[in-house]
C-alpha positions as CSV (number, residue, x, y, z in Angstrom):
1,X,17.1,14.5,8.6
2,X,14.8,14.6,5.9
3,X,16.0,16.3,2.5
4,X,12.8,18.1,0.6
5,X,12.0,17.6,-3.3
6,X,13.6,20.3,-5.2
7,X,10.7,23.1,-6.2
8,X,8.3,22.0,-3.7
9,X,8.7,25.7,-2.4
10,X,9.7,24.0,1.1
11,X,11.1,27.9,2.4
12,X,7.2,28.2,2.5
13,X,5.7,29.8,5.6
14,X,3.1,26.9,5.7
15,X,5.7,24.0,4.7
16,X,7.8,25.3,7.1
17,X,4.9,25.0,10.0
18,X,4.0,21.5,8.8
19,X,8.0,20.5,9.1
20,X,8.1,21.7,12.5
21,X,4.7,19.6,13.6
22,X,5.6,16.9,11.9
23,X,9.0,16.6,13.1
24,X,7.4,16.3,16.8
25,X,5.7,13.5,14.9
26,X,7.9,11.3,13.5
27,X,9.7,11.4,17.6
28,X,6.7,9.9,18.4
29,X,7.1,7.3,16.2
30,X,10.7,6.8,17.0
31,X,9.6,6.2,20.5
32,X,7.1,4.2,19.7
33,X,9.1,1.9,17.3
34,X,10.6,0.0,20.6
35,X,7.0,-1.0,22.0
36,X,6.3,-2.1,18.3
37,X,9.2,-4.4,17.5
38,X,9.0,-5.9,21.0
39,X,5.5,-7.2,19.5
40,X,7.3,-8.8,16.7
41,X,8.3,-11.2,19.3
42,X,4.8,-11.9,21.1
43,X,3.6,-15.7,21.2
44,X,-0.1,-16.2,19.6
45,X,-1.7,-16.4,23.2
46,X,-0.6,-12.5,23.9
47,X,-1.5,-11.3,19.7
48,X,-5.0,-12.5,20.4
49,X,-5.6,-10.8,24.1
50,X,-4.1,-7.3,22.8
51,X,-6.2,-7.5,20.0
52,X,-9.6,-8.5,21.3
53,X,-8.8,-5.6,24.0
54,X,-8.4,-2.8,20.8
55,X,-11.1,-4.1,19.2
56,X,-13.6,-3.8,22.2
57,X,-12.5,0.2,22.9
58,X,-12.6,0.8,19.1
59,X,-16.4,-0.8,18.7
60,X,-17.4,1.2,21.8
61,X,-15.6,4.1,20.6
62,X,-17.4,4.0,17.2
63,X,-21.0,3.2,18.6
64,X,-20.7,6.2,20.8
65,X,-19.3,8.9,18.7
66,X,-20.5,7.8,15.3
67,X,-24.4,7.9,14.1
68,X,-22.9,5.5,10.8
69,X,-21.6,2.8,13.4
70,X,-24.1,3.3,16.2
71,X,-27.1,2.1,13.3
72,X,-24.2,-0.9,12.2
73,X,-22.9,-1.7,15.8
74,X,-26.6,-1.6,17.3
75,X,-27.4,-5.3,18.2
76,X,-23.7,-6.0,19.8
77,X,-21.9,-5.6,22.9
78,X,-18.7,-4.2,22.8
79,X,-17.8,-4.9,26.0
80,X,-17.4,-8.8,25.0
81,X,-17.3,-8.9,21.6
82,X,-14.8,-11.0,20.1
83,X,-13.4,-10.8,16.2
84,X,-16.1,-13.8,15.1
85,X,-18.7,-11.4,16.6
86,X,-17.7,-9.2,13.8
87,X,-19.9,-11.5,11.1
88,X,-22.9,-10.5,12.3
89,X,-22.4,-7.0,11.1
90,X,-22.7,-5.7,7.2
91,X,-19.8,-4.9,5.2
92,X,-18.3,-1.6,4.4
93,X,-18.0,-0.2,1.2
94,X,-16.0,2.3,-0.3
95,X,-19.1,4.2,-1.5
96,X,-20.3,3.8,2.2
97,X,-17.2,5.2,3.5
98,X,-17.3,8.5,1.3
99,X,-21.5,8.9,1.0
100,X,-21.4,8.8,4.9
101,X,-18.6,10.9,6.2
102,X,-20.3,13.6,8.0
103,X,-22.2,10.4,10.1
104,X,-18.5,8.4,10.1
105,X,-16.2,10.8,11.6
106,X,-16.4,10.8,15.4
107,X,-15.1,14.5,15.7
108,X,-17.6,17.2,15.7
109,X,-15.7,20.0,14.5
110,X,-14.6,18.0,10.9
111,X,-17.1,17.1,8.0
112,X,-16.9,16.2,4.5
113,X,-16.9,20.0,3.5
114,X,-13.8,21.1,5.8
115,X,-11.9,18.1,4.8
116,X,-12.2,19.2,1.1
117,X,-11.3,22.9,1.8
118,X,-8.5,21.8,3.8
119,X,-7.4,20.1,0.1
120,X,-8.7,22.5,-2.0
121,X,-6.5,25.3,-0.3
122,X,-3.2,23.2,1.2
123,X,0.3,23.8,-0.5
124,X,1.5,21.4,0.6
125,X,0.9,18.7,3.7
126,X,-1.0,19.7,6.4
127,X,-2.3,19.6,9.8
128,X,-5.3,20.6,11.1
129,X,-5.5,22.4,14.7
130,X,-6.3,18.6,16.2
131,X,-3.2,17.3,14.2
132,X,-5.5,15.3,11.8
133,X,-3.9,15.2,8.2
134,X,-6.2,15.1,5.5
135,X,-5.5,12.4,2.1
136,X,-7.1,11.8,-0.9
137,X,-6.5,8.3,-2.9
138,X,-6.3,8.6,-6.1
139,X,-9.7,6.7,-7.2
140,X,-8.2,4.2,-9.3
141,X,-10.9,2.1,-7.8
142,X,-13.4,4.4,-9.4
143,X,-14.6,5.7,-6.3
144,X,-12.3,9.1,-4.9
145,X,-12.0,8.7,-1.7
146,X,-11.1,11.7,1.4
147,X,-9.8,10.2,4.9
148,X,-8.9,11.6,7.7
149,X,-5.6,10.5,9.6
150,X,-5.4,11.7,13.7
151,X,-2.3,11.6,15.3
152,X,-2.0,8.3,16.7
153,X,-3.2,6.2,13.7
154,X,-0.5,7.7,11.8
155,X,1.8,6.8,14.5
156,X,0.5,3.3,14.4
157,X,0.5,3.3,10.6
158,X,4.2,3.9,10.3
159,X,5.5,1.6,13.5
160,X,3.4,-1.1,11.6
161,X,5.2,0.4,7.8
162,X,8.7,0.2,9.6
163,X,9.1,-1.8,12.6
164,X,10.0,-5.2,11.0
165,X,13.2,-3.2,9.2
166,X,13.9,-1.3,12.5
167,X,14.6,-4.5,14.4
168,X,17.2,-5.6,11.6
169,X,18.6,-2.4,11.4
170,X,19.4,-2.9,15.3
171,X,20.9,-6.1,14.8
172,X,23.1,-5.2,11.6
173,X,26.0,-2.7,12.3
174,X,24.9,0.5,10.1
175,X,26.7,1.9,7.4
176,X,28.3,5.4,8.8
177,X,26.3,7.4,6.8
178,X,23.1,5.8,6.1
179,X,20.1,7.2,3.2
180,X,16.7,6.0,2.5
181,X,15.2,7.1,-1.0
182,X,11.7,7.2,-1.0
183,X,10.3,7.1,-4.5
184,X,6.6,8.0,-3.5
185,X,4.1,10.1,-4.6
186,X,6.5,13.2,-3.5
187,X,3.4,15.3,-3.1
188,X,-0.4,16.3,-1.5
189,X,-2.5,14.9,-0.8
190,X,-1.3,11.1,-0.9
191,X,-0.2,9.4,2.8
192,X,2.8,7.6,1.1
193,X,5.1,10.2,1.1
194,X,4.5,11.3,5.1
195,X,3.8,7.4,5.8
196,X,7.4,6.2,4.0
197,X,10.0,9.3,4.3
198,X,10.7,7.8,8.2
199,X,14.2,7.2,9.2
200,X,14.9,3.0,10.6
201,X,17.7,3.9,12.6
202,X,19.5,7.0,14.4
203,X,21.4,9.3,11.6
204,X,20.1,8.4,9.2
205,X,19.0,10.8,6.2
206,X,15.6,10.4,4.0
207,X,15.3,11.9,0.2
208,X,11.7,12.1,-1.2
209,X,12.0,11.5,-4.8
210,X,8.8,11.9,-6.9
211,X,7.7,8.2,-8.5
212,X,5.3,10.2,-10.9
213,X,8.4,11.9,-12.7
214,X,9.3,11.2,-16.0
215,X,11.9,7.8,-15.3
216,X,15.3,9.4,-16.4
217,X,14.7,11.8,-13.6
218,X,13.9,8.9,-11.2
219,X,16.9,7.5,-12.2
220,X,19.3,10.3,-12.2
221,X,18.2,11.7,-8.9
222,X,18.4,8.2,-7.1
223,X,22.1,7.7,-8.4
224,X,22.4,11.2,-7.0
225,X,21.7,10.1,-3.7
226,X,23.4,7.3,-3.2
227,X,21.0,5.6,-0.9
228,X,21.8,2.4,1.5
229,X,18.1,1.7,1.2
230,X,15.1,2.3,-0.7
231,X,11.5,2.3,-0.5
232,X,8.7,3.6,-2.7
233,X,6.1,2.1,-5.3
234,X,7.4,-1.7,-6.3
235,X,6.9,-1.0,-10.6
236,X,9.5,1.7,-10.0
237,X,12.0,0.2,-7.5
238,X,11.8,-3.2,-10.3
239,X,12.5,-0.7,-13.3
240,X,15.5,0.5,-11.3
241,X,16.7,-2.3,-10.8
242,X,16.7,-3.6,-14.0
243,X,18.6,-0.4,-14.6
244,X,21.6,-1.7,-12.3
245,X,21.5,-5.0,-14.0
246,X,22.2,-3.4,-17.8
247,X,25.1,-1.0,-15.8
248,X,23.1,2.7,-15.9
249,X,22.3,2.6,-12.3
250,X,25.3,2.5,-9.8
251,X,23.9,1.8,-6.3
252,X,24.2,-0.9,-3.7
253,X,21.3,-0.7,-1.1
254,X,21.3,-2.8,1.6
255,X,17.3,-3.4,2.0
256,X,15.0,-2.7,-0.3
257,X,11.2,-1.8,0.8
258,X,8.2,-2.4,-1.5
259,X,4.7,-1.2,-1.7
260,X,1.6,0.9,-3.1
261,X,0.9,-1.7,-5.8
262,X,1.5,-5.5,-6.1
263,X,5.1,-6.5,-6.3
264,X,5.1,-8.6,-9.6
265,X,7.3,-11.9,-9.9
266,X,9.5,-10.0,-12.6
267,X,10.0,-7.2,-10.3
268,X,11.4,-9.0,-7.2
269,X,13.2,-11.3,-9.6
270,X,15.2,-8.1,-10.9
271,X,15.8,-6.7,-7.3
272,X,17.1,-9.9,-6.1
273,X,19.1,-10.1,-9.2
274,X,20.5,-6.7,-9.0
275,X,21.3,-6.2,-5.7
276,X,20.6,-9.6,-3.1
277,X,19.3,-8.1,-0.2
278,X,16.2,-8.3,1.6
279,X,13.0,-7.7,0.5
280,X,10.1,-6.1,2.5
281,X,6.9,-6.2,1.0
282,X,4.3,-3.9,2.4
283,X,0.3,-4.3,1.4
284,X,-1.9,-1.1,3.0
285,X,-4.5,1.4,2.1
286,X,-5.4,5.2,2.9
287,X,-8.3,3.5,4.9
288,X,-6.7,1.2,7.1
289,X,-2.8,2.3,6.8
290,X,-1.2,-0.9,7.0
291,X,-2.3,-4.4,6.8
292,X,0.6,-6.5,6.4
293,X,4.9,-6.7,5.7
294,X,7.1,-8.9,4.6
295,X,9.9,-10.0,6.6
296,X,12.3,-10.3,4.4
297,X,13.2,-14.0,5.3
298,X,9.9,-16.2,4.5
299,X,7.2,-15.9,1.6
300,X,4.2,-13.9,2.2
301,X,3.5,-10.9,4.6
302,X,2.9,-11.0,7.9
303,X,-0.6,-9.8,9.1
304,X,-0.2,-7.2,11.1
305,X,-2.8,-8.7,13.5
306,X,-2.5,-6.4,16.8
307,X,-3.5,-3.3,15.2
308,X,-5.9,-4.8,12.3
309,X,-8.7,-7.7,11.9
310,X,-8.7,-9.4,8.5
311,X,-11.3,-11.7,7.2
312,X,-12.1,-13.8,4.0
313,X,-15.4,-14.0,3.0
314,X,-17.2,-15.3,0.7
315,X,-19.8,-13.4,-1.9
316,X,-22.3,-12.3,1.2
317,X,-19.6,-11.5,3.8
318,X,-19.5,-14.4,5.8
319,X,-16.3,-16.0,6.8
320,X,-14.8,-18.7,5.1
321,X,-12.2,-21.7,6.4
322,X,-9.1,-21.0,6.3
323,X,-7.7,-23.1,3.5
324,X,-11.1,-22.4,1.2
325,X,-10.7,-19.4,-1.4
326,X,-12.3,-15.9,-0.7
327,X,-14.1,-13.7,-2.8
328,X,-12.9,-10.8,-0.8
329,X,-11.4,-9.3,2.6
330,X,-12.7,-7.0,5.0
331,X,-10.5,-5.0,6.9
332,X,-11.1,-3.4,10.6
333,X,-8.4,-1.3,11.6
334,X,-7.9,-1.3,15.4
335,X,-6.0,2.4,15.7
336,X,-8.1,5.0,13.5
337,X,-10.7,6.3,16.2
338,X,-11.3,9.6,14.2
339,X,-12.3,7.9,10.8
340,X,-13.3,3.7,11.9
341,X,-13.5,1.6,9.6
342,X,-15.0,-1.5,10.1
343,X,-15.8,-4.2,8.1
344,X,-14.4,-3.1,5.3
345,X,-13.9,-4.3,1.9
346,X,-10.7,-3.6,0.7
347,X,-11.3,-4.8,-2.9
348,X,-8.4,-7.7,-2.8
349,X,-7.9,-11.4,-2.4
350,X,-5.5,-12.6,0.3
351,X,-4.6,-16.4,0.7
352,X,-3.4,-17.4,3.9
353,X,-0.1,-19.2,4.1
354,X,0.4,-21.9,6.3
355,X,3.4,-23.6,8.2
356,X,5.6,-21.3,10.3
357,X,7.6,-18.5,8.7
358,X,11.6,-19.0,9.0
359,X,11.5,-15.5,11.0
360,X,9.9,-17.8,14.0
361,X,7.0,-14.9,14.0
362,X,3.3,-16.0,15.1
363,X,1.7,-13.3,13.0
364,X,-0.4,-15.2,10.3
365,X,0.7,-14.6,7.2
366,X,-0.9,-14.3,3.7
367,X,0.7,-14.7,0.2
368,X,2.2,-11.7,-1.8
369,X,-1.2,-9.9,-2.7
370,X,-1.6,-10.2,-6.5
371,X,-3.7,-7.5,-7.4
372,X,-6.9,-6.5,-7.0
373,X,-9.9,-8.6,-7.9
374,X,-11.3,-5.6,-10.2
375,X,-7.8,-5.8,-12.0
376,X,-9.4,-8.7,-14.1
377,X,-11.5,-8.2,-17.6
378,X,-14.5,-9.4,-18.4
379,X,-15.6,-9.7,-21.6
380,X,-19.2,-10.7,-21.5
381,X,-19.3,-13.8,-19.7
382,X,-15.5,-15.1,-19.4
383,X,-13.3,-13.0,-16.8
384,X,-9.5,-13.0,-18.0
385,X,-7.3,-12.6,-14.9
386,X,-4.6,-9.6,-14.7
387,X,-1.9,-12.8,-14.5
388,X,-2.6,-13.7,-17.9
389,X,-0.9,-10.7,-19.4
390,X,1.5,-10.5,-16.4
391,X,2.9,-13.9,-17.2
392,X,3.5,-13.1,-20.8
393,X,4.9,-9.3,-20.5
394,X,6.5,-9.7,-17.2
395,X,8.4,-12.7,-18.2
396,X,9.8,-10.3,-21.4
397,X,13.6,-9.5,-20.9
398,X,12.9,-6.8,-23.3
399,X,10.1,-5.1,-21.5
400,X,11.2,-3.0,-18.5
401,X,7.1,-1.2,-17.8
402,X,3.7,-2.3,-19.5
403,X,0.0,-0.7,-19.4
404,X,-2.7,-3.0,-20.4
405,X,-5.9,-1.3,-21.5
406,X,-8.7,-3.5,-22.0
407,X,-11.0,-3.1,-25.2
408,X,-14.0,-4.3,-26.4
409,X,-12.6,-7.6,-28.3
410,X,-9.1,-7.7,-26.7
411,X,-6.3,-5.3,-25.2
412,X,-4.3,-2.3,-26.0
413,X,-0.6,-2.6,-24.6
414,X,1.7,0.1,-23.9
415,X,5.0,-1.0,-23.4
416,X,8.4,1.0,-22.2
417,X,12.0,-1.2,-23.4
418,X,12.6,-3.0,-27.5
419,X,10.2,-6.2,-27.0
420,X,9.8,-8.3,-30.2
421,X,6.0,-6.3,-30.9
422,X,5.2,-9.3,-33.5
423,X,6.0,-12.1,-31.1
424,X,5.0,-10.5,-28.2
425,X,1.3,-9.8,-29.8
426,X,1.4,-13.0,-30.4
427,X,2.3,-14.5,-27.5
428,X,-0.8,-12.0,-25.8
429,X,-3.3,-13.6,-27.8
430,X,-2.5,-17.2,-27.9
431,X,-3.0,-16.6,-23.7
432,X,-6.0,-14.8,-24.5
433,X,-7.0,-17.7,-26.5
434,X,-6.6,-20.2,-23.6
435,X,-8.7,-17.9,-21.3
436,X,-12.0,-18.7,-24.1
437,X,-11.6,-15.8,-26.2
438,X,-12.0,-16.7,-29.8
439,X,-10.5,-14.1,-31.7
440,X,-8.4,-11.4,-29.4
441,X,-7.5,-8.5,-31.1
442,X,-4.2,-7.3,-29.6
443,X,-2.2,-4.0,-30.0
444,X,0.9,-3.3,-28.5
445,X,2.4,0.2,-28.5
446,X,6.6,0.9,-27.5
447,X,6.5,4.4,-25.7
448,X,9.1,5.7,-23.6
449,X,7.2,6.3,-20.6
450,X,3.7,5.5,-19.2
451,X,1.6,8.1,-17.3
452,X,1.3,8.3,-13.9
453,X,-1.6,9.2,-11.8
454,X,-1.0,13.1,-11.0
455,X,-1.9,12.8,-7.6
456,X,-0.8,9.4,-6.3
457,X,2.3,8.8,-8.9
458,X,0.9,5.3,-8.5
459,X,1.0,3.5,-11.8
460,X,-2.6,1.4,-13.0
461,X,-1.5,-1.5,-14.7
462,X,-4.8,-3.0,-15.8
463,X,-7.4,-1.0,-17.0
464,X,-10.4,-2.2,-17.5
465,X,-13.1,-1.1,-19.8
466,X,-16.2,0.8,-17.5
């Protein structure tokens, strides 16, 4: 049972229509979750075989039903190829992915233009008469992007999102009356709120709660619900539970779920502080749905390897060794036949963890992902890393949310809680200082609240100067 947000006129004719589809839906997924947390258990031998097998019907898929792949796919087999084969193609780019739709898509009654009608004139989610749902992201990239999810990939999407927590929800007795909160973007046209408001186990009630809303709204509508878990964007779930800790937030959830944006050290220290309970970190995109979770028991996130490819590369998109840094990662995601992508550059660094996780699991795993490699500054030739100002602000007591806007000779910092503003700005430039600037100018700014993206109700930490 799902409980709508209050005013998003869900007694709509068309809201009502997308409930009923979408409740056939998430059965799917429900009866799909078993096949999906049996795979949890596979040894490395079986990972690999499933996986070479999806990624030969999704190449020949793509070269048959897509002009973009058919020029990119033209000199391989799919009938043998194997994920090294994938080298020899060209990377993917964002601007590829959205100057190419009408050639990308593999169904021929769906373009660009449709897709932005379908947004343009939606209330609210939607399906179209294929079941596709239609997203936007947000473009904090700088590059909008429109994809197209079909039925099965967002099946796939949310077994991958969930199945780790479903397999320890059926080994822990549940509490009688069980709630997820899911503090996501609450409305069209981002996936997270479709992608996260899924029930773990049988009974057990979802409430959507806006992550874009002003925080004292956040907070009073999650000590409304009294949830037994949570999920949503990781900057929001850390503020709340820094709340607990100082006594204005009264809840005890059993697992908490992370994702949307990089889950800081000061933000998992807080939930483990507040409330000691598992932690699963998710890292995915719009493009590929879902590339890796936490477990909850070992560092890192598990790749999730039998329904995506992952590769570091270096500067021209060839592989590198495993235990030599990457300049980026391309993505292939093995269940989106509608929209492939393939070879794609996701626009993060992943480091790949070795050893074997405590959870006994053969999926490779990489480390938390920090950010994204366009989350640095660059000021002329020296490049400041996002960590710089996250290892001064986040390790601030005093400072439950930051914004850091890059300026010309420094950074403009806008900061939610009652830091020390003199020692603070201090402590920025003296890291600025180490990084090879010579004379940072620093501003810091107390607000009560930082803006949101409207669409996304994601939060942009670092923004850089264009």
């Amino acid at each position: 049972m799902s409980r709508s947000v209050p005013g998003d006129g869900s007694d709509d004719p068309g809201h009502m229509a997308y409930a009923r589809v979408r409740a056939g839906q998430v059965n799917a997924v429900q009866a799909a979750l078993g096949d999906h947390t049996g795979r949890l258990e596979w040894p490395r031998e079986q990972i690999e075989h499933y996986r070479t097998a999806r990624l030969r019907a999704l190449l020949s898929h793509a070269r048959e039903r897509s002009p973009f792949h058919a020029r990119r796919l033209r000199g391989l087999d799919p009938s043998t190829a194997t994920v090294a084969d994938l080298a020899s193609l060209p990377m993917m780019t964002k601007q590829d992915a959205q100057d190419e739709w009408d050639a990308i898509v593999t169904t021929g009654d769906l373009d660009r233009a449709r897709a932005e009608r379908i947004l343009a004139e939606q209330q609210w989610f939607s399906y179209t008469p294929n079941d596709e749902q239609i997203f936007s992201s947000g473009g904090s990239s700088g590059v909008r992007g429109v994809y197209v999810w079909d039925w099965q990939f967002y099946v796939s999407a949310a077994c991958l999102a969930w199945r780790v927590q479903a397999r320890e929800e059926r080994m822990v007795p549940m509490r009688p009356s069980s709630r997820l909160a899911v503090l996501a973007a609450g409305v069209p046209p981002h996936a997270s709120t479709p992608l996260f408001d899924v029930p773990t186990a049988p009974g057990m009630e979802t409430v959507v709660i806006p992550a874009g809303a002003p925080f004292d709204e956040i907070l009073a509508a999650v000590a409304a619900a009294h949830p037994t878990h949570l999920v949503g964007y990781a900057s929001v779930i850390g503020r709340l539970a820094r709340a607990a800790l100082s006594g204005d937030l009264q809840v005890r959830p059993v697992r908490v779920s992370t994702n949307s944006e990089p889950l800081l050290d000061e933000d998992r220290q807080a939930i483990d502080e507040a409330w000691s309970v598992p932690i699963h970190n998710l890292w995915g995109s719009t493009e590929i749905g879902v590339q890796a979770v936490g477990c909850g028991q070992g560092e890192g996130l598990h790749v999730c390897e039998d329904e995506v490819v992952l590769e570091r590369v270096d500067a021209g998109g060839a592989p590198v060794a495993a235990d030599a840094p990457a300049v980026r990662t391309l993505a292939t995601g093995l269940a989106n036949r509608t929209f492939p992508f393939i070879r794609y550059d996701l626009g993060d660094q992943v480091t790949l963890l070795p050893g074997t996780c405590p959870c006994g699991s053969a999926f490779v795993r990489v480390a938390d992902i920090g950010g994204r490699r366009d989350d640095d500054f660059r000021y002329g030739t020296k490049t400041v890393p996002a960590s710089t100002f996250r290892y001064v602000l986040g390790a601030d007591p005093r400072v439950s949310e930051y914004q850091v806007r890059q300026t010309v000779d420094g950074a403009e910092i806008f900061a939610v809680g009652d830091p020390d503003v003199a020692r603070l700005t201090s402590a920025v430039a003296a890291a600025l200082r180490r990084q090879g600037l010579s004379d940072p100018q620093v501003r810091i700014e107390v607000v009560d609240h930082l803006q949101r993206h409207q669409a996304s109700g994601k939060l942009q930490r670092f923004i850089a100067l264009r």
